[in-house]
Every structure is written in C-alpha cells, then in structure tokens.
C-alpha positions in Angstrom: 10.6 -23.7 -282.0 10.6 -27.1 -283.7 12.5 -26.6 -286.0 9.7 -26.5 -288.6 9.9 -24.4 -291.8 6.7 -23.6 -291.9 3.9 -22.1 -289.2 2.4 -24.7 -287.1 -0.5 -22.7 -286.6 -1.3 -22.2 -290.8 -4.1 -24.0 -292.4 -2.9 -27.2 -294.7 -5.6 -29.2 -296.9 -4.7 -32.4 -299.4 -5.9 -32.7 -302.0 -7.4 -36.7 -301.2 -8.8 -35.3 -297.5 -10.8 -32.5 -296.4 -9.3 -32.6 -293.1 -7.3 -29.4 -291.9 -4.0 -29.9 -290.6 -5.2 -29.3 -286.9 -7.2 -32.7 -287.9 -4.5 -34.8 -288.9 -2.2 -33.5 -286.6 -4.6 -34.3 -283.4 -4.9 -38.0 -284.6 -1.1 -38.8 -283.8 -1.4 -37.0 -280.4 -1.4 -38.3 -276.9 -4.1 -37.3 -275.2 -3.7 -35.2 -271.8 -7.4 -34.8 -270.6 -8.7 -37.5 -271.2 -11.3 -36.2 -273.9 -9.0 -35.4 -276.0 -9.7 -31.6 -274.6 -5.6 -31.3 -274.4 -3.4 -32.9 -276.9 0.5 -33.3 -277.0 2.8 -33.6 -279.4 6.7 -34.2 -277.8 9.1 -32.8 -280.4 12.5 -32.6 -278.3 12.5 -34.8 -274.9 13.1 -33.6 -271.5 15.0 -34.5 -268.7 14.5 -34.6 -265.1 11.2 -34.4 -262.7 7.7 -33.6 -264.4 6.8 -30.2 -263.3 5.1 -29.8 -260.0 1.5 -28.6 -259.2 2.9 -25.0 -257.3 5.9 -24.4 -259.7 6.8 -21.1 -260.6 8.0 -21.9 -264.9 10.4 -20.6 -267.2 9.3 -21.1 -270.6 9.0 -19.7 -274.1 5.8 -20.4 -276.1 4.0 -19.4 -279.2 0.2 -19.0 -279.6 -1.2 -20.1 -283.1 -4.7 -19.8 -285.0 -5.1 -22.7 -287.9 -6.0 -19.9 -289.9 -3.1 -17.7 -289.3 0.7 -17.5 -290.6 1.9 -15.6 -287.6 1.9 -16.5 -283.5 -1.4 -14.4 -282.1 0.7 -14.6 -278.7 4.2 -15.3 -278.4 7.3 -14.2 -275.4 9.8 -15.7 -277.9 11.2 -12.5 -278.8 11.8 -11.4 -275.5 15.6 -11.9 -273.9 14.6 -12.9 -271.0 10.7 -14.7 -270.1 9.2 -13.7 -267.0 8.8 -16.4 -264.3 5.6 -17.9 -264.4 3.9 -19.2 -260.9 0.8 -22.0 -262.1 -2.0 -21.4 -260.5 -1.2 -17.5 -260.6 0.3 -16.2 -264.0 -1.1 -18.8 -266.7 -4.4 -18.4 -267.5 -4.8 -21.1 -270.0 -6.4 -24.5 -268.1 -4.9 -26.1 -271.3 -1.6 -24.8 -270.8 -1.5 -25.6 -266.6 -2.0 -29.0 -268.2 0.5 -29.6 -270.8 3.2 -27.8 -268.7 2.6 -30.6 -266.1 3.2 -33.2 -268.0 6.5 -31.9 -269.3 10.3 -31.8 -268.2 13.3 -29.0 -268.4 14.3 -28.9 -271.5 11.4 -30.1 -273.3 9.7 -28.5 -276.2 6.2 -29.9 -277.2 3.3 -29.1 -279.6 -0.5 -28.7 -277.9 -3.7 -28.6 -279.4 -6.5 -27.0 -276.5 -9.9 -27.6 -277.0 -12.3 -24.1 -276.7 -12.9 -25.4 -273.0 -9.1 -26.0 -271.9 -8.3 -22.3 -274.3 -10.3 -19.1 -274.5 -14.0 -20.6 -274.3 -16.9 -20.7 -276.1 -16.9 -17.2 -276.6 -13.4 -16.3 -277.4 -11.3 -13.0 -276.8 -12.2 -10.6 -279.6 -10.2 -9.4 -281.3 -8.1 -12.2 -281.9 -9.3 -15.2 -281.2 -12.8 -16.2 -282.4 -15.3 -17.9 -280.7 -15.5 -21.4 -279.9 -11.7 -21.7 -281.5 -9.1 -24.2 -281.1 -5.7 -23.0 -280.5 -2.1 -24.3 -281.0 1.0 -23.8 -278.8 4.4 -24.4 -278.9 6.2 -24.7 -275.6 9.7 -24.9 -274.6 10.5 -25.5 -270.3 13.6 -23.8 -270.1 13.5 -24.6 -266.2 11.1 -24.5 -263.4 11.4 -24.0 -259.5 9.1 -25.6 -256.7 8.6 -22.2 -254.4 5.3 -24.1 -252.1 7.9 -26.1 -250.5 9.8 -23.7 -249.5 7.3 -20.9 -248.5 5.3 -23.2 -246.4 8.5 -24.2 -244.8 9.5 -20.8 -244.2 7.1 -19.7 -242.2 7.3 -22.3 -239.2 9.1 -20.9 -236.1 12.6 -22.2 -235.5 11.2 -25.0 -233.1 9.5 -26.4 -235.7 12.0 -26.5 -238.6 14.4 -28.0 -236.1 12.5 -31.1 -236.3 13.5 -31.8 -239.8 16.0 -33.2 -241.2 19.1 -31.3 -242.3 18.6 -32.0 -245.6 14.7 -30.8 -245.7 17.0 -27.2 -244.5 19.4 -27.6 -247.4 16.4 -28.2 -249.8 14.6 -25.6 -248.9 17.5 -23.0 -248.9 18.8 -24.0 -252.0 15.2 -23.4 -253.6 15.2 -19.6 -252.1 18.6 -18.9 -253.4 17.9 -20.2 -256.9 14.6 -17.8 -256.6 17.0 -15.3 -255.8 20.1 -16.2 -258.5 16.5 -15.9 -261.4 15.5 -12.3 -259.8 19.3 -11.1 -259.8 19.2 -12.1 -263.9 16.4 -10.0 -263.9 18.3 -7.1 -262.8 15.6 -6.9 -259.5 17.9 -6.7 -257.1 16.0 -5.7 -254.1 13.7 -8.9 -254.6 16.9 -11.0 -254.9 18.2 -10.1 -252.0 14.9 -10.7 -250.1 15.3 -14.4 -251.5 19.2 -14.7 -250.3 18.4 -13.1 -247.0 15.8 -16.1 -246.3 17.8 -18.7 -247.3 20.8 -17.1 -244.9 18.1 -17.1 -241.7 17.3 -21.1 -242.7 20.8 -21.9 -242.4 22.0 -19.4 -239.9 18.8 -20.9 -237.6 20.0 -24.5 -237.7 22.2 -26.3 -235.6 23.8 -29.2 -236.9 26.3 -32.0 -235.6 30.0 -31.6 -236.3 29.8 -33.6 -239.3 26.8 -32.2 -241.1 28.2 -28.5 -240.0 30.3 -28.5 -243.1 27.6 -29.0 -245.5 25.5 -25.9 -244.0 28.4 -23.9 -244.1 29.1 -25.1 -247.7 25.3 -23.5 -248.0 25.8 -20.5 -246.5 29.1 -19.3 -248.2 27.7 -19.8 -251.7 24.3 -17.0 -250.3 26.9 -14.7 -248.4 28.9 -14.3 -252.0 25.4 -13.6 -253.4 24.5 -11.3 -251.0 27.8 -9.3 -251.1 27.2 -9.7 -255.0 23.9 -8.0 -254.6 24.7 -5.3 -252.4 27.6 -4.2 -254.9 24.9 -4.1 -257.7 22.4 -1.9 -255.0 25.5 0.5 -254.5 25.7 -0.3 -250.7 29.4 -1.5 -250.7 29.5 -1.5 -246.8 27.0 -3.9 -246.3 28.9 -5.9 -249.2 31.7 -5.7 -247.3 30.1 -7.1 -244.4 28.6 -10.1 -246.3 32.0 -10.9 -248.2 34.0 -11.1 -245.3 31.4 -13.2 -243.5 32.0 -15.4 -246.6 36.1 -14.9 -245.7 35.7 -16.1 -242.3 34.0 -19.5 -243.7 37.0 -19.8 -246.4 40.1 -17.2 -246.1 40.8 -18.2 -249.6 38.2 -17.7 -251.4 39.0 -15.9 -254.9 35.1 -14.5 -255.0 35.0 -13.2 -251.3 38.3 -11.8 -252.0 37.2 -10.0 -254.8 34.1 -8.9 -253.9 35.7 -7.5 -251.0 37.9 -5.4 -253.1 35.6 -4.0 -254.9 33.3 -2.8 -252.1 36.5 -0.9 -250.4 37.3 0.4 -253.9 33.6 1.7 -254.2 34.3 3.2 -250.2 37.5 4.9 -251.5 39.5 2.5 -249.2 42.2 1.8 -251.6 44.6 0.3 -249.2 42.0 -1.8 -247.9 40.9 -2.8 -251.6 44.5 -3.2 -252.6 45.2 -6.0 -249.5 42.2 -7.8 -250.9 42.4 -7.8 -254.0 46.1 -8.7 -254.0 45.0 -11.6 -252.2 42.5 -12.7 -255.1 45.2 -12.5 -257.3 47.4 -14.9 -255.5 44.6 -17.3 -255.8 44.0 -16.7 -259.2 46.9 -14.9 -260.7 45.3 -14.9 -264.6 41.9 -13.9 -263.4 40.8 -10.9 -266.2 38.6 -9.4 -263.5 40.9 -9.2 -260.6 43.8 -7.8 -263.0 41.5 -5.2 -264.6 40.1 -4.4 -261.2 43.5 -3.8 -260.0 44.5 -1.5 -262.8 41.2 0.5 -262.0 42.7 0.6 -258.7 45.6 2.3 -259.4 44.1 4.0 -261.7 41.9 6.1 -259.4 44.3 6.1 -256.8 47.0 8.2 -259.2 43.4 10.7 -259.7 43.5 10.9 -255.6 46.8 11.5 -255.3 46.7 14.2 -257.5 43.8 15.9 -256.1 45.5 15.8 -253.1 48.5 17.2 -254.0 46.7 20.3 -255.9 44.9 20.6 -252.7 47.9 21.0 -250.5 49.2 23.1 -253.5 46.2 25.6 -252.6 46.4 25.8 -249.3 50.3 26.2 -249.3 50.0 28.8 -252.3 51.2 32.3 -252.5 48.5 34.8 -251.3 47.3 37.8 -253.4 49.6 40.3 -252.1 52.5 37.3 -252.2 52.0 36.3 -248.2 51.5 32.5 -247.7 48.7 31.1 -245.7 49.4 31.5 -241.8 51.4 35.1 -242.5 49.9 38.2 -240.9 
C-alpha cells in the first residue's frame, strides 16, 4: 500500500545524519497519543464518519521492523480480510488508536511506540524487545454492531418507543452484518443477521405513511433471506421468503427469480417455469434468467425421458413375451 517502491519498514541512513528513517519519518507525523506514543502519517484521505469505539473493521495492513525488507505481519495477501470487532480481535493498543482516527477509504502510515506495540519485552521470535514497529493501514469499511446489539435485545415495548428511523438504522446495520458474512461464504451466520433484522421490522408498527419505508426494508432482507436459503440448499424455505418478497412487489425481477430457482431445485418445473417467465418479462435480456431458463428445459427434456423409459419398463414385453397385467 502507498504506493511506495520501496519497504516502509527497511532501514535508510544519509549520509549528513545519523538518524534512521523511522527518525525522520516521525518528525513530519501527527501525533495520536499525545506523547508521541502513536504517530500518523495520512497517505490517501478518507471519506465519511471516523470509526466508532465498538466497530467491527475491515482493513488490510502490513506490519514492518526498521530493520527488515519484508512485512513481519501482513493479511494483504488474503482475498478477503476477516472482520475485525475493536475491543475484541486487535490486540495492538497502537492500532485501536490509529484506526479511530481514520475514515473508509483511508490508507495511513503509523509508527507505535513499544508501549502502544508489543511491549517492553517483545514477541520472540519476531519482534525484539523494546522495538518500534511500523504499519500500513488501509479501512476498506467498518460497521457499528453496539448499536444495534444493544438495541436488539429490548422487548418489543421498548423499541416501540423509538423512532422509526432508530428501527431502520438498526436493521440496516444487521443486514449489512449479514450481506459481509454471506461474502464470506458463512451462510448460517448470515442468515442469523437477516432473520434479526426481519423480526425489527416485522415488530414495528408504523403509520400509513412511514409503512412504505419499512416495507422498502423488509423486501431488500426477504430477497437476502430467499438468497441464503438457496445457497444452504433449503429451496422450500427460499420459496417461502421470495414470495413473501412477491407479496410486497409482484414485479420484482429478484423475487421472481429467486423463486424460480427454488421450484427448479424442488423439481417443480411448471412452477419454476411460471416464475421465471415472469422475470423475464421484467427483464427480458437478463443473462441469468435466460440461462436459468435453458437449464430449465434442459432438465425437464432429462425428466421426460426418464419417464418415458419408465413407462417403457413397466409396459415392456415379459420374459416369456406376456406384458405386465397378463396371467
């Protein structure tokens, strides 16, 4: 990250100073601690809200040594970085630090003192004692999950006394939990999140003109949901969930879809057909619905077959040329 063509973390020296590049580098850095414990360097600017105390972070980073060429620690080279919760997953009281003062999208250099890092002893093998370490940090994103899990477990009496928005908030935090989970390929967990979010919007009873907006809420988790189950390979409750989302919008080319697939997964292919038909009207150049239609036919062609080599069976001449039902 940086952009740099050379190690952040590898010793430098000139030639008219004896100061190490960590040096020079901390005198042009703002200073995060207040004794200069935690030191930032902003190389690309964020947008947005700073990170909040309870986040749960998304971020790539890069440990470095001044001494060394190559990142001691680094999740750069993974495809996708676990979500971190502060407080819980980051060990580094240097890092909580920086990572609060930064925005999505932002990509910063830190210096952490031995006290804010790995101490006066260190962690052998790889970092010595009483060692100042570098790290480069990219937020990719970050979600506030205190919010919403203190929220979630008041009774129904009590979340009625907020406002609708606080509902909306709160719900749109579990099902970005759960949309980060689903990337992850943990399904189960995903659908925990989704589920939650449905309850919060599924307890609340708005006014006529504020219905529409929870209803907006609830289609966009029902998809999810029906999403999810497909991926679990429980295409009846996917069913259920998609045309839950039907019933909030008739036309809607996901639900539709979604729908489809589950009743081609049930071997429902007149069912599948009806929907997915449907989701082609809406979208007639959609490469999924047109693909899923040809698998359609596809393995209904395989069923009629089997069927017809079935009755073939049953029907067939006997051993001794008697067919079945002769005696």
């Amino acid at each position: 990250m940086g952009g740099s063509t050379r190690s952040p973390g590898v010793l430098q020296r000139d030639d008219a100073s004896s100061q190490s590049r960590y040096q020079r580098l901390s005198q042009r850095m703002l200073d995060l601690s207040g004794d200069r414990g935690v030191l930032k360097d902003v190389i690309r600017e964020g947008s947005g809200e700073l990170v909040t105390p309870d986040a749960s972070v998304l971020v790539k980073y890069s440990g470095y040594l001044e001494h060394m060429d190559k990142p001691f620690d680094s999740n750069c080279f993974r495809k996708t970085p676990r979500l971190m919760k502060l407080g819980e997953d980051i060990t580094l009281w240097g890092m909580e630090l920086g990572l609060l003062s930064m925005r999505r999208g932002e990509v910063a250099r830190f210096l952490f003192k031995p006290t804010y890092a790995y101490g006066m002893l260190g962690c052998p093998p790889l970092i010595p004692p009483n060692t100042t370490v570098l790290f480069e940090i990219e937020l990719l994103d970050f979600l506030d999950s205190a919010e919403s899990d203190k929220f979630c477990v008041l009774s129904a009496e009590q979340q009625d006394q907020f406002p609708l928005q606080k509902v909306l908030k709160v719900a749109a935090t579990e099902r970005e939990f759960g949309n980060y989970l689903f990337r992850q390929n943990r399904f189960y967990d995903a659908k925990v999140r989704y589920k939650r979010a449905l309850l919060l919007l599924h307890r609340r009873s708005a006014p006529a003109e504020e219905q529409l907006l929870v209803e907006t809420a609830k289609l966009l988790v029902l998809l999810n949901l029906s999403f999810t189950y497909l991926k679990l390979e429980r295409p009846t409750v996917a069913l259920r969930y998609g045309e839950q989302a039907l019933v909030i919008d008739q036309k809607n080319t996901k639900a539709l879809f979604r729908c489809g697939q589950a009743c081609l997964l049930m071997t429902e292919y007149q069912k599948a057909r009806d929907f997915l038909v449907r989701a082609q009207k809406e979208q007639p150049f959609n490469h999924d619905i047109n693909n899923e239609l040809k698998k359609l036919a596809s393995y209904y062609r395989d069923y009629l077959g089997k069927e017809k080599e079935m009755c073939h069976r049953m029907f067939a001449p006997g051993e001794h040329g008697s067919t079945v039902g002769e005696n």
